[in-house]
C-alpha positions as CSV (number, residue, x, y, z in Angstrom):
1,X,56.1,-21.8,6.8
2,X,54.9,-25.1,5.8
3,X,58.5,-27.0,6.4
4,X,61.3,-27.7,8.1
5,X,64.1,-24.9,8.4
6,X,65.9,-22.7,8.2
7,X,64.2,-19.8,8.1
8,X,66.8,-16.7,7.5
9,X,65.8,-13.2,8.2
10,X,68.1,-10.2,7.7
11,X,68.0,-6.5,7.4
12,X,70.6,-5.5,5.4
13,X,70.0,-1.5,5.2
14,X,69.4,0.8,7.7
15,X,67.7,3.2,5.5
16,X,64.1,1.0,6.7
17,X,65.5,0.1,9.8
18,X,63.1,1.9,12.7
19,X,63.7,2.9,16.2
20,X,62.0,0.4,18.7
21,X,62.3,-2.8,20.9
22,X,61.9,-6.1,18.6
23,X,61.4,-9.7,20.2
24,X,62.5,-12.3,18.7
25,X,60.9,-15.3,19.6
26,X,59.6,-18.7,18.1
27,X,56.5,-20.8,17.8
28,X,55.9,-24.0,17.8
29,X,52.8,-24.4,15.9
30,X,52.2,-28.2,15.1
31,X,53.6,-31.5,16.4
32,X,53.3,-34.4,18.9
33,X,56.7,-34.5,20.4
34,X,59.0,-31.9,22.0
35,X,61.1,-30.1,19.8
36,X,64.2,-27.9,19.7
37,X,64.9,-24.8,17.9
38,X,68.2,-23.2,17.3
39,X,68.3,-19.5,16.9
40,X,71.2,-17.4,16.2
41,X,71.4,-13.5,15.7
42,X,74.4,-11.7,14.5
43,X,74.3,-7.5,14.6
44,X,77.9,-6.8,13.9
45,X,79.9,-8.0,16.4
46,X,77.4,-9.3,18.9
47,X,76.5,-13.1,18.2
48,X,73.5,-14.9,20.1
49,X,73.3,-18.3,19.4
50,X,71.3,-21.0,21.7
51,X,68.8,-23.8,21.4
52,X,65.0,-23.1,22.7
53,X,63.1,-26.6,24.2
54,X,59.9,-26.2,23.3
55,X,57.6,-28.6,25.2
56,X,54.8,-29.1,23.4
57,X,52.9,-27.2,20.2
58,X,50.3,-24.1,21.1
59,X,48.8,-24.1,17.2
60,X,47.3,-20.7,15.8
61,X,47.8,-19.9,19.8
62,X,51.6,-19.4,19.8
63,X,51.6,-16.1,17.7
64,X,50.7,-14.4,21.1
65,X,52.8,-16.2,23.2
66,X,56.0,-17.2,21.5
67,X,59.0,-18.6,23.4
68,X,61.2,-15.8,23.4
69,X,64.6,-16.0,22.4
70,X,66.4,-12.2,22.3
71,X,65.0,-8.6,23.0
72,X,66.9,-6.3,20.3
73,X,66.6,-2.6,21.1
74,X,67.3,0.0,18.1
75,X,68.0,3.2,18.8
76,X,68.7,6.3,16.9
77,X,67.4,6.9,13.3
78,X,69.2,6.5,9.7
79,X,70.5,10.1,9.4
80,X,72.7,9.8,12.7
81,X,72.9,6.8,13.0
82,X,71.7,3.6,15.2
83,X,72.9,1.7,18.3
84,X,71.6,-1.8,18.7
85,X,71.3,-3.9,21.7
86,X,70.7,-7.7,22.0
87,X,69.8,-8.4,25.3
88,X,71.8,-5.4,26.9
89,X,74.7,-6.0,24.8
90,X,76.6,-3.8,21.9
């Protein structure tokens, strides 16, 4: 992205949803000062919402090493079902 946020990401069926850990984490690709990002993620109930300082911008650099925000673990499969952690919680 070429601009200022927000960015929105959602997964609204389960039908493509996979089995697996996710990481959600962000990048801060180009700047001279320190910025802030606020990151929220909603899966039903559970609601993570905080504000990542990030100190200084890593560039192309950052897709390897993002500041990470949330582990989501998705277990289960579309026929019976999924159970969804965010960090530990459900």
């Amino acid at each position: 992205m070429t601009s200022w946020g927000p960015e929105h990401f959602y997964v609204v069926s389960c039908d493509t949803l996979a089995a697996g850990t996710y990481r959600v984490g962000v990048n801060y690709y180009r700047g001279s000062a320190p910025e802030s990002a606020n990151v929220m993620i909603q899966v039903g109930d559970i609601i993570k919402d905080d504000t990542i300082h990030l100190s200084q911008a890593e560039g192309s650099a950052g897709n390897d090493n993002p500041e990470v925000f949330a582990n989501i673990e998705v277990v289960g499969d579309p026929v019976n079902g999924f159970t969804i952690t965010v960090d530990g919680e459900n």
